[in-house]
py3Dmol code that shows the C-alpha trace and the ligand (Angstrom):
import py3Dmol

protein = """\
ATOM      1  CA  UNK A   1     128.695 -92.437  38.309  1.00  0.00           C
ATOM      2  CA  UNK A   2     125.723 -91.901  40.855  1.00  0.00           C
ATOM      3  CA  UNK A   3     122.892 -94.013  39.778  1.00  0.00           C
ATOM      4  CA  UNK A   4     119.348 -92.480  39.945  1.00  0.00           C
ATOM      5  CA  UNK A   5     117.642 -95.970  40.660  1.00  0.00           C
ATOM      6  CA  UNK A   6     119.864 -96.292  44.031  1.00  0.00           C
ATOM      7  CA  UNK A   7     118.178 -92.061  45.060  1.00  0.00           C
ATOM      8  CA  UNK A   8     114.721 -93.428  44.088  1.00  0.00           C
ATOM      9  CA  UNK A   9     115.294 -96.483  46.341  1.00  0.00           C
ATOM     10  CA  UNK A  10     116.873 -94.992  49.179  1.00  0.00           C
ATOM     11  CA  UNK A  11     113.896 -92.999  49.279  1.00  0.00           C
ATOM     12  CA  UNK A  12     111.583 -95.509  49.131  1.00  0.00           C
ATOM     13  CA  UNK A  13     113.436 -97.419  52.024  1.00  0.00           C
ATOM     14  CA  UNK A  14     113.356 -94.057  53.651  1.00  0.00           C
ATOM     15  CA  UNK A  15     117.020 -94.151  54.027  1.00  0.00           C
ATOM     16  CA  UNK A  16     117.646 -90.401  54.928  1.00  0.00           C
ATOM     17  CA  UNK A  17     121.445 -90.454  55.217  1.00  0.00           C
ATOM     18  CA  UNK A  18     122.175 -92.507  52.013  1.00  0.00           C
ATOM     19  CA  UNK A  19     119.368 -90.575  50.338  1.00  0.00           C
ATOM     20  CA  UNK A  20     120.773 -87.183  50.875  1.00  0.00           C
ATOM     21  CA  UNK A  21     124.612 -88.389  50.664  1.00  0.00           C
ATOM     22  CA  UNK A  22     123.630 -89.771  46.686  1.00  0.00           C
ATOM     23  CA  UNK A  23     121.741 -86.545  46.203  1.00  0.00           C
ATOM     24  CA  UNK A  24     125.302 -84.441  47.030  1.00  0.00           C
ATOM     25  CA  UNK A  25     126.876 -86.695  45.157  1.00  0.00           C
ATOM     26  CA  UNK A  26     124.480 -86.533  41.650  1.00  0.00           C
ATOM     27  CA  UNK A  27     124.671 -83.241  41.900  1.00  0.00           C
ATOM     28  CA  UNK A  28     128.969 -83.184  42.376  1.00  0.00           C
ATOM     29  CA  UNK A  29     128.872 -84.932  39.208  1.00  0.00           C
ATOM     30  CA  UNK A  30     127.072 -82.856  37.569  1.00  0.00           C
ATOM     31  CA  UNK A  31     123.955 -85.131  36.849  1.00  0.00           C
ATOM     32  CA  UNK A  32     121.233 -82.405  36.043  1.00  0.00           C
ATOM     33  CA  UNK A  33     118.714 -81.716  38.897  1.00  0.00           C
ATOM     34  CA  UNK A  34     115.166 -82.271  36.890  1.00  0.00           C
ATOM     35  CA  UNK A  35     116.449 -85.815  37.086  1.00  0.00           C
ATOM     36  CA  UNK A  36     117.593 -86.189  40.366  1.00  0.00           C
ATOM     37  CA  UNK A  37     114.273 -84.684  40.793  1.00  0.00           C
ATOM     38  CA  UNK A  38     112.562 -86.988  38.841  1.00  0.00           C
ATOM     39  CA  UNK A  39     114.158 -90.050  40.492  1.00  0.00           C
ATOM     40  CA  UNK A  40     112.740 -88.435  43.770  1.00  0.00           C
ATOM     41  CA  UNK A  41     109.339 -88.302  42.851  1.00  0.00           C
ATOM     42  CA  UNK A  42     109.208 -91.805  41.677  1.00  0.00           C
ATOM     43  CA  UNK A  43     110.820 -92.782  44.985  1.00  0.00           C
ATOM     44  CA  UNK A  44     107.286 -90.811  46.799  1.00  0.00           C
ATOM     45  CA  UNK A  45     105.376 -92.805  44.475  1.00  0.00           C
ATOM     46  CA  UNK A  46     106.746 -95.870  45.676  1.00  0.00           C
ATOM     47  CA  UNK A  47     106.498 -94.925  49.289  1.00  0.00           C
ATOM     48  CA  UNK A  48     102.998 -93.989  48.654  1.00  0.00           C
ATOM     49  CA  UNK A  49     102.456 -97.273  47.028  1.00  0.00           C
ATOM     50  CA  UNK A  50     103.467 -99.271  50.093  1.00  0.00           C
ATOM     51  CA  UNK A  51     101.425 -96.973  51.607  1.00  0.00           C
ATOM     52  CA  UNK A  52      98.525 -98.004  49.776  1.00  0.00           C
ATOM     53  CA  UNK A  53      99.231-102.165  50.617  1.00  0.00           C
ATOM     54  CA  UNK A  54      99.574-100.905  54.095  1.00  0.00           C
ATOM     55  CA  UNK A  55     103.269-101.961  54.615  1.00  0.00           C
ATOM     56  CA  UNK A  56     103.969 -98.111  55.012  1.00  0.00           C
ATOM     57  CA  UNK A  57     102.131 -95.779  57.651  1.00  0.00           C
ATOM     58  CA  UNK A  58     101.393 -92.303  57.801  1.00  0.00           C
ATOM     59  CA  UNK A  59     104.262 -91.553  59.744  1.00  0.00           C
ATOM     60  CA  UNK A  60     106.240 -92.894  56.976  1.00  0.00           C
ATOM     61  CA  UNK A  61     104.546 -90.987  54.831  1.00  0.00           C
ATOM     62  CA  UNK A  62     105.987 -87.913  56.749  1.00  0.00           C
ATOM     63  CA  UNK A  63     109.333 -88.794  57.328  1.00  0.00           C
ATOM     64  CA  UNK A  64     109.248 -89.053  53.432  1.00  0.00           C
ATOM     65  CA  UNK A  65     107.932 -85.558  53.124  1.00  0.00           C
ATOM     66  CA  UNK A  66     111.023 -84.921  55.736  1.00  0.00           C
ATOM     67  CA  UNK A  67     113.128 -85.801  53.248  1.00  0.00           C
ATOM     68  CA  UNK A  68     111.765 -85.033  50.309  1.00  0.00           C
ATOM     69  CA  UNK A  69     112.239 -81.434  51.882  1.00  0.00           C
ATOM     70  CA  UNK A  70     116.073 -81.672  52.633  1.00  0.00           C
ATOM     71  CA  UNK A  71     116.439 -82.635  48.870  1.00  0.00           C
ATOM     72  CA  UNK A  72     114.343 -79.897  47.731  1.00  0.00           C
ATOM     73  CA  UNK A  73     116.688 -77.266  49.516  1.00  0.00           C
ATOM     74  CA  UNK A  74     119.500 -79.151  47.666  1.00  0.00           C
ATOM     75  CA  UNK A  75     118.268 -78.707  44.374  1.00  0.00           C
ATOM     76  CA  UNK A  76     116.694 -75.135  44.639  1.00  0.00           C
ATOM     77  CA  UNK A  77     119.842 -73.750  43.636  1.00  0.00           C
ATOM     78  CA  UNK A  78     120.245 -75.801  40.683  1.00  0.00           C
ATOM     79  CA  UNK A  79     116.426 -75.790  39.742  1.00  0.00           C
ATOM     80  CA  UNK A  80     116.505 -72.047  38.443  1.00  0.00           C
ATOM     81  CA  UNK A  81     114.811 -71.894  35.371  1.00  0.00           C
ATOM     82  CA  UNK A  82     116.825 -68.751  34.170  1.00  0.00           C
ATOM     83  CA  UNK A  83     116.973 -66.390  31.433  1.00  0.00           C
ATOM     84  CA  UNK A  84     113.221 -65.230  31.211  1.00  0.00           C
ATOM     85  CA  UNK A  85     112.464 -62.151  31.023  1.00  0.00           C
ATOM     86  CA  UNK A  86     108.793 -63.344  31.640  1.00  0.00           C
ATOM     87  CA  UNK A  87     106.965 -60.964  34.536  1.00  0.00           C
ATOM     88  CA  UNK A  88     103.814 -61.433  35.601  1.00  0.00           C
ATOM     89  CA  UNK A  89     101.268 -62.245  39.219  1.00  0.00           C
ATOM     90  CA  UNK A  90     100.337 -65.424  39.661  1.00  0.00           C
ATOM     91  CA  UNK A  91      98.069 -66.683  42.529  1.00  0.00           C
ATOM     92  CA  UNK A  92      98.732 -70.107  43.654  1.00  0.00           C
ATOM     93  CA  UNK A  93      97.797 -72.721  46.547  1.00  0.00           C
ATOM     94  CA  UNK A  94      97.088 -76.074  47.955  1.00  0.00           C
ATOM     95  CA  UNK A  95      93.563 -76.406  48.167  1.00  0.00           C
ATOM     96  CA  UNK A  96      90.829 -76.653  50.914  1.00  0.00           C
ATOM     97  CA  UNK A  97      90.849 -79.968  52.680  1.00  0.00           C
ATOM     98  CA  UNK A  98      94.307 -80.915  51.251  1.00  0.00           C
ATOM     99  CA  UNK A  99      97.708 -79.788  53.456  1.00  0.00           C
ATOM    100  CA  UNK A 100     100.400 -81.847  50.554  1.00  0.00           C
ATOM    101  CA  UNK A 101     102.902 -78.464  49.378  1.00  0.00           C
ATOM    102  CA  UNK A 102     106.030 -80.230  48.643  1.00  0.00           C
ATOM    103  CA  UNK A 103     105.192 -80.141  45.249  1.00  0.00           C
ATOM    104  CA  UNK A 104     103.586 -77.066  45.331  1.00  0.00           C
ATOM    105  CA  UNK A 105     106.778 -75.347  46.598  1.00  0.00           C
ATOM    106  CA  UNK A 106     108.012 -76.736  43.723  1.00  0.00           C
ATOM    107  CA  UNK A 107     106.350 -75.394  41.724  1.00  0.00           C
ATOM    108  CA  UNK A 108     106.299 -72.039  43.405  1.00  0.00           C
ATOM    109  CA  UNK A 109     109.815 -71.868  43.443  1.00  0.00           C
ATOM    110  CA  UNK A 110     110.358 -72.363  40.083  1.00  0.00           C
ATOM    111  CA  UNK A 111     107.749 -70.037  38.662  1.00  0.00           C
ATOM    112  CA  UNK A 112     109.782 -67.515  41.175  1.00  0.00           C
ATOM    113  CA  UNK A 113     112.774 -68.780  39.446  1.00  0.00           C
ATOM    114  CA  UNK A 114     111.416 -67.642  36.100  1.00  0.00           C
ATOM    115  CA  UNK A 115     110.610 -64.167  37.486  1.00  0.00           C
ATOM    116  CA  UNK A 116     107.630 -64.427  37.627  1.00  0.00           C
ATOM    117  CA  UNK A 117     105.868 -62.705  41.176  1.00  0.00           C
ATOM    118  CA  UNK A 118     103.807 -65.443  43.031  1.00  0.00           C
ATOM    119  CA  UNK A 119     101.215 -64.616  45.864  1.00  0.00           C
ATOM    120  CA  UNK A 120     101.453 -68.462  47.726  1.00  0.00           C
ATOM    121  CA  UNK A 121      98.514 -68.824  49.977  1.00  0.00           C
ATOM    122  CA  UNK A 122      99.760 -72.308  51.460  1.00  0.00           C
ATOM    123  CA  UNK A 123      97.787 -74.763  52.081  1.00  0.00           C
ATOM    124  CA  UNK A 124      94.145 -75.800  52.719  1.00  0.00           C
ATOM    125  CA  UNK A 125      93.100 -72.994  50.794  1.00  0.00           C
ATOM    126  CA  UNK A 126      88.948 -72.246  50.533  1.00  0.00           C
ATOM    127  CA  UNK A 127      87.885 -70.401  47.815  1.00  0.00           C
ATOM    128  CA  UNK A 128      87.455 -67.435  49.220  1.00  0.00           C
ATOM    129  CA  UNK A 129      90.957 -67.162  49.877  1.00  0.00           C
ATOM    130  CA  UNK A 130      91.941 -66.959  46.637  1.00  0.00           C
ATOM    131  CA  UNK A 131      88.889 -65.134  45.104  1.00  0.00           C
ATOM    132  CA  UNK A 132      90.167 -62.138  47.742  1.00  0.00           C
ATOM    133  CA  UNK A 133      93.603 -62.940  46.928  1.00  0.00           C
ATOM    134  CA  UNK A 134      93.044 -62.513  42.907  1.00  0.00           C
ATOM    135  CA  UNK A 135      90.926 -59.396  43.850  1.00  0.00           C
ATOM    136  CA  UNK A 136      93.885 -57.686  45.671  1.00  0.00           C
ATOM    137  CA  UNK A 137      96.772 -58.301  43.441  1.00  0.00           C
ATOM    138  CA  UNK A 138      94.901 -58.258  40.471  1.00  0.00           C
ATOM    139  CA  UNK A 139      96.906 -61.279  39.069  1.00  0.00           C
ATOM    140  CA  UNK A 140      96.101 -62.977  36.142  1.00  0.00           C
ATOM    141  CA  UNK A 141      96.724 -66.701  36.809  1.00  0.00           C
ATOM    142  CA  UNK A 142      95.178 -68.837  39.450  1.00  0.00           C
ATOM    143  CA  UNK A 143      97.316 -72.450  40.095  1.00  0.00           C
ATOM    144  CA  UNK A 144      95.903 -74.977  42.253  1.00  0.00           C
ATOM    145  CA  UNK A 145      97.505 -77.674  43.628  1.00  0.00           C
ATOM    146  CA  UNK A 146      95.846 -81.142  44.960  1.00  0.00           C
ATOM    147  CA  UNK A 147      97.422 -84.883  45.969  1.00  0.00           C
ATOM    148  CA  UNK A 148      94.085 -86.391  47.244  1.00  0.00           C
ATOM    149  CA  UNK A 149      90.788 -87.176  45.585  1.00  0.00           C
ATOM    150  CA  UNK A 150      88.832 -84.698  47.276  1.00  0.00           C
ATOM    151  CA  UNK A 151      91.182 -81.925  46.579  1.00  0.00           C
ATOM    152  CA  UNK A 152      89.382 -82.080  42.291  1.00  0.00           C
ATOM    153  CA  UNK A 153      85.618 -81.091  43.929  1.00  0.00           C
ATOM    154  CA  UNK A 154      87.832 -78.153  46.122  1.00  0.00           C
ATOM    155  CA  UNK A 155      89.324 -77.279  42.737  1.00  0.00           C
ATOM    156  CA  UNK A 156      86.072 -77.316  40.587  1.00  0.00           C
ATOM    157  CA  UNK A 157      84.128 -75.411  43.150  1.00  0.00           C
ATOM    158  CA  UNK A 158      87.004 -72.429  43.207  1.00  0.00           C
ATOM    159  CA  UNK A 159      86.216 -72.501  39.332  1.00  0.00           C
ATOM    160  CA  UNK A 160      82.844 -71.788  39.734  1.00  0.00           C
ATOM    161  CA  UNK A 161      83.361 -69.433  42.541  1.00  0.00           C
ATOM    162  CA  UNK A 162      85.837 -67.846  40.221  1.00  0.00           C
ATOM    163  CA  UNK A 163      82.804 -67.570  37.767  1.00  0.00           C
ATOM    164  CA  UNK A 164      80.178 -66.426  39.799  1.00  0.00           C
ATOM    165  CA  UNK A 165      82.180 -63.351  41.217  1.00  0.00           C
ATOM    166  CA  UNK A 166      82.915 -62.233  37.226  1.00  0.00           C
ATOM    167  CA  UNK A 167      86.420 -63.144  37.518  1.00  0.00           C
ATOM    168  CA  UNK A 168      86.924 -66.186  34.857  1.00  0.00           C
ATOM    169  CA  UNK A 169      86.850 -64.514  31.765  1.00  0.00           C
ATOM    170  CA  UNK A 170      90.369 -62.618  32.884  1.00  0.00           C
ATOM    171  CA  UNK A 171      91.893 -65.237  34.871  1.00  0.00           C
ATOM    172  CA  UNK A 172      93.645 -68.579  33.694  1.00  0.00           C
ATOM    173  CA  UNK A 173      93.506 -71.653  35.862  1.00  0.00           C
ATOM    174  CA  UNK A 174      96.040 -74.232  36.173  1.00  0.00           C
ATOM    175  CA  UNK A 175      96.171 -77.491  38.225  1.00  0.00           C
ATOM    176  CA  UNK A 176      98.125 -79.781  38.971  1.00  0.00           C
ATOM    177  CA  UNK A 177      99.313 -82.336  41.316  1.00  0.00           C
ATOM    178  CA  UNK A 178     100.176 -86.756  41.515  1.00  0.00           C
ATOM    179  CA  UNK A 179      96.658 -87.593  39.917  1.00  0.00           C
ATOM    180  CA  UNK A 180      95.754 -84.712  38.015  1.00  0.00           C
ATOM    181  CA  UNK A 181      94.860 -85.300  34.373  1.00  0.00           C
ATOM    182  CA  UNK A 182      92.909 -84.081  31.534  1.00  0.00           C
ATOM    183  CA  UNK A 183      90.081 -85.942  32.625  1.00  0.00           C
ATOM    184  CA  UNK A 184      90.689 -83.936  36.071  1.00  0.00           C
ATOM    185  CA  UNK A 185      91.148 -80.888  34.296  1.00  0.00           C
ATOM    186  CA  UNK A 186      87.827 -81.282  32.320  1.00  0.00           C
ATOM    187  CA  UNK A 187      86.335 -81.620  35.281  1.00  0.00           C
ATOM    188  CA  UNK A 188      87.091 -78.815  37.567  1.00  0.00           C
ATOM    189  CA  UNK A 189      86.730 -76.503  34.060  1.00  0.00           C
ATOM    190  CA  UNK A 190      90.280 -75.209  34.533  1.00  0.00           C
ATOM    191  CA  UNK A 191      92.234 -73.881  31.440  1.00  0.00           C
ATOM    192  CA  UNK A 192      95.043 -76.532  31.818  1.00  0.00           C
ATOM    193  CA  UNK A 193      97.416 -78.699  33.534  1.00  0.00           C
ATOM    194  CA  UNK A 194     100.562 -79.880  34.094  1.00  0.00           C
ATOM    195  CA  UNK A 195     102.784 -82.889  35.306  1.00  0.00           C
ATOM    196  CA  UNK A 196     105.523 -81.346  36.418  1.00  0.00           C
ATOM    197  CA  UNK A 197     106.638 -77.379  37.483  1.00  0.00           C
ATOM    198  CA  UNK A 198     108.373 -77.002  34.356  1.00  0.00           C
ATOM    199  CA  UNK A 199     104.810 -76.935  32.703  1.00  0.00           C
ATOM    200  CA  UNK A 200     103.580 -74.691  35.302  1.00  0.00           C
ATOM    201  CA  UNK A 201     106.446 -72.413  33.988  1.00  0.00           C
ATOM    202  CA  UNK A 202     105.443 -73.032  30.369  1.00  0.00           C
ATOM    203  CA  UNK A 203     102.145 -72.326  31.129  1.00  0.00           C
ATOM    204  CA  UNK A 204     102.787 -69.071  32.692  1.00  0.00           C
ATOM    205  CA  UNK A 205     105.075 -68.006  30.266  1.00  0.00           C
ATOM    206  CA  UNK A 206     102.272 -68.599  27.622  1.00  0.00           C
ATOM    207  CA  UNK A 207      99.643 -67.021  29.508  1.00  0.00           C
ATOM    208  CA  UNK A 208     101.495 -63.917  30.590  1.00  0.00           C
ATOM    209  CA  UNK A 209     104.481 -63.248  27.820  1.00  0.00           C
ATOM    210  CA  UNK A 210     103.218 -64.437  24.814  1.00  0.00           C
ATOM    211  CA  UNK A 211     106.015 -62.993  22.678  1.00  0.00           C
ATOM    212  CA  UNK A 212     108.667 -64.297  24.467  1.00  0.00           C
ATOM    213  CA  UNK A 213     106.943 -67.655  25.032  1.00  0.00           C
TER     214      UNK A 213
END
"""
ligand_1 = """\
91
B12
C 104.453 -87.050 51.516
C 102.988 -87.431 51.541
C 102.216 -86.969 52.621
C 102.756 -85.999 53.666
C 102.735 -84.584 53.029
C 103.850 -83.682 53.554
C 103.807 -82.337 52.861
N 104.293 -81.344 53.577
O 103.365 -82.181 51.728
C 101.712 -86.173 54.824
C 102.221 -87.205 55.801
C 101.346 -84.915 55.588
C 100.530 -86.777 54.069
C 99.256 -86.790 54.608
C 98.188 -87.476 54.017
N 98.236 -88.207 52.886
Co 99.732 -88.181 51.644
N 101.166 -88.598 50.510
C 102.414 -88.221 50.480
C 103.150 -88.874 49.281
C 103.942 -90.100 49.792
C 104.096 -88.001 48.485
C 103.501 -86.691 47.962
C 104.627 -85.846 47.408
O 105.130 -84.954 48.086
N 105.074 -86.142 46.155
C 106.251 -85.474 45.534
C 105.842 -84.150 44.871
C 107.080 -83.428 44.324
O 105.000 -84.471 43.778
P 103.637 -83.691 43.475
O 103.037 -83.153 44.718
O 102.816 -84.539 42.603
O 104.103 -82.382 42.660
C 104.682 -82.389 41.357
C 103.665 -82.430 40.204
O 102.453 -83.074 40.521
C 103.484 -80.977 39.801
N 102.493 -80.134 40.473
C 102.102 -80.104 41.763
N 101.197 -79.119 41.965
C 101.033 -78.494 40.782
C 100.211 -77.417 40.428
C 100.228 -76.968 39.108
C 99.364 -75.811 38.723
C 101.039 -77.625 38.120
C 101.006 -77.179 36.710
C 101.854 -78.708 38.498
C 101.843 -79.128 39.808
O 104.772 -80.423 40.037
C 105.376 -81.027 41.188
C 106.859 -81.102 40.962
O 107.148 -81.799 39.775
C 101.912 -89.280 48.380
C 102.161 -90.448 47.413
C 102.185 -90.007 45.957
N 102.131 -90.960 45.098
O 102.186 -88.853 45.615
C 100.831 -89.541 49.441
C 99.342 -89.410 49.077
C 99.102 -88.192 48.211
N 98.726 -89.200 50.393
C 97.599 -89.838 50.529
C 96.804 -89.840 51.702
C 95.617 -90.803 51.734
C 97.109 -88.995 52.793
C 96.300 -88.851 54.101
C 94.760 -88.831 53.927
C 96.775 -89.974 55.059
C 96.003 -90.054 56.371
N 95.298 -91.157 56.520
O 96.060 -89.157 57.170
C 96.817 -87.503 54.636
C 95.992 -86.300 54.066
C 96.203 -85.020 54.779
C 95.496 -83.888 54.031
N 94.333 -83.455 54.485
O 96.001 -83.417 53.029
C 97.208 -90.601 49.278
C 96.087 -89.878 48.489
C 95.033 -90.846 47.989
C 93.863 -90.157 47.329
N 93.563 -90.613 46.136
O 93.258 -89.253 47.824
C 98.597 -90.701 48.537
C 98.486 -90.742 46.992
C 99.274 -92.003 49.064
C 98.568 -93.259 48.579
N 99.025 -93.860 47.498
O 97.601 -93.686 49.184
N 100.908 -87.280 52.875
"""
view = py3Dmol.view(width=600, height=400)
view.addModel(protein, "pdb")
view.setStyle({"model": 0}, {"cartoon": {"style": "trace"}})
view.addModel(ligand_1, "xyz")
view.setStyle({"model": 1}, {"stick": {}})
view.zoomTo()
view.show()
């Protein structure tokens, strides 16, 4: 039986091969992919706690992304949320000053996965960006992603941009990302937040299909 502690730690070792190889082999057996998923992330928060006592670098830091990324395109397939009928545009991005989208492609992927059409402006995304974006597609939903500090005064000032172009009252914002909270979300004055991408998809489905939510 493939053991979710040994994925976490060959991640945090940044043991590519074994890593992937116990990945294939979770998912052979069947072991459902939020949880290898899971496993993973605890794995990045262990590689970016060594970070923090300095035993890691920021190359490590990036060859864990590397990875992170290979196991991603493993568990796409199997990450499918599935049988919502749920349709709806959602604007979403990593925002300005922070370049972290391996969760945010996550997150995008899944909220594709849900049917759900998603406009994703990338990374290091100013305001502006997505005040022009929202304009455009007329979507509905702004989600903001963030994995450093500085990325919460990026977030709160896209909220008040949001405001001051007449736009808040008809758009929802969610954040999310490692440190977000509800403390966070107080903060930036966003509607809510989530852990995880499956409460990005919850959210949505609230917040654009009420009926079927
Ligand atoms: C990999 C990594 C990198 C890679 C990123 C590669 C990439 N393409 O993304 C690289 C090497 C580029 C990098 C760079 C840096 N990093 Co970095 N990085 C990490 C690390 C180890 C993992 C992040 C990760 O991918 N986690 C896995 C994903 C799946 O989790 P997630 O992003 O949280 O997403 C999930 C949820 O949060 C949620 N979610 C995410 N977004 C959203 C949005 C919504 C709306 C919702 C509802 C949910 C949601 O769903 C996702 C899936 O479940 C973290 C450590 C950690 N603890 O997170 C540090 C970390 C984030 N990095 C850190 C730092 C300091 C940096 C650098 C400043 C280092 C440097 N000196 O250059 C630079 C910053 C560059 C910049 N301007 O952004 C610090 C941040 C500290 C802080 N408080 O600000 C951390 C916490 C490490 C640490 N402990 O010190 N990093």
């Amino acid at each position: 039986m493939p053991n979710l502690d040994a994925i976490k730690n060959a991640l945090a070792e940044l043991d590519e091969d074994l890593a992937l190889q116990l990945v294939k082999d979770a998912l052979a057996a069947k072991v459902p992919a939020l949880d290898i998923l899971t496993a993973c992330q605890d794995g990045m928060t262990e590689v970016g706690r060594r970070f923090e006592c300095q035993d890691y670098f920021v190359s490590d830091l990036m060859m864990s992304g590397e990875i992170f990324k290979q196991i991603g395109a493993l568990l796409e397939p199997e990450l499918k949320a599935g049988g919502s009928t749920a349709v709806g545009k959602i604007v979403f991005g990593t925002v300005k000053g922070d370049i972290h989208d391996i969760g945010k492609d996550i997150v995008v992927n899944m909220l594709k996965s849900a049917n759900f059409d998603v406009i994703d402006l990338g990374v290091d995304v100013p305001p502006e960006k997505f005040i022009s974006a929202l304009k455009e597609s007329g979507a509905t939903v702004l989600g903001m992603s963030g994995l450093l500090t500085l990325a919460f005064d990026s977030m709160k000032i896209t909220v008040q941009a949001l405001q001051t172009e007449g736009l808040r009252e008809n758009v929802r914002v969610m954040i999310g990302g490692g440190p977000v909270d509800a403390n966070v979300c107080r903060f930036v004055g966003a509607d809510d937040w989530g852990a995880d991408a499956q409460q990005a998809v919850r959210l949505a489905k609230n917040w654009l299909s009420p009926v079927s939510a």
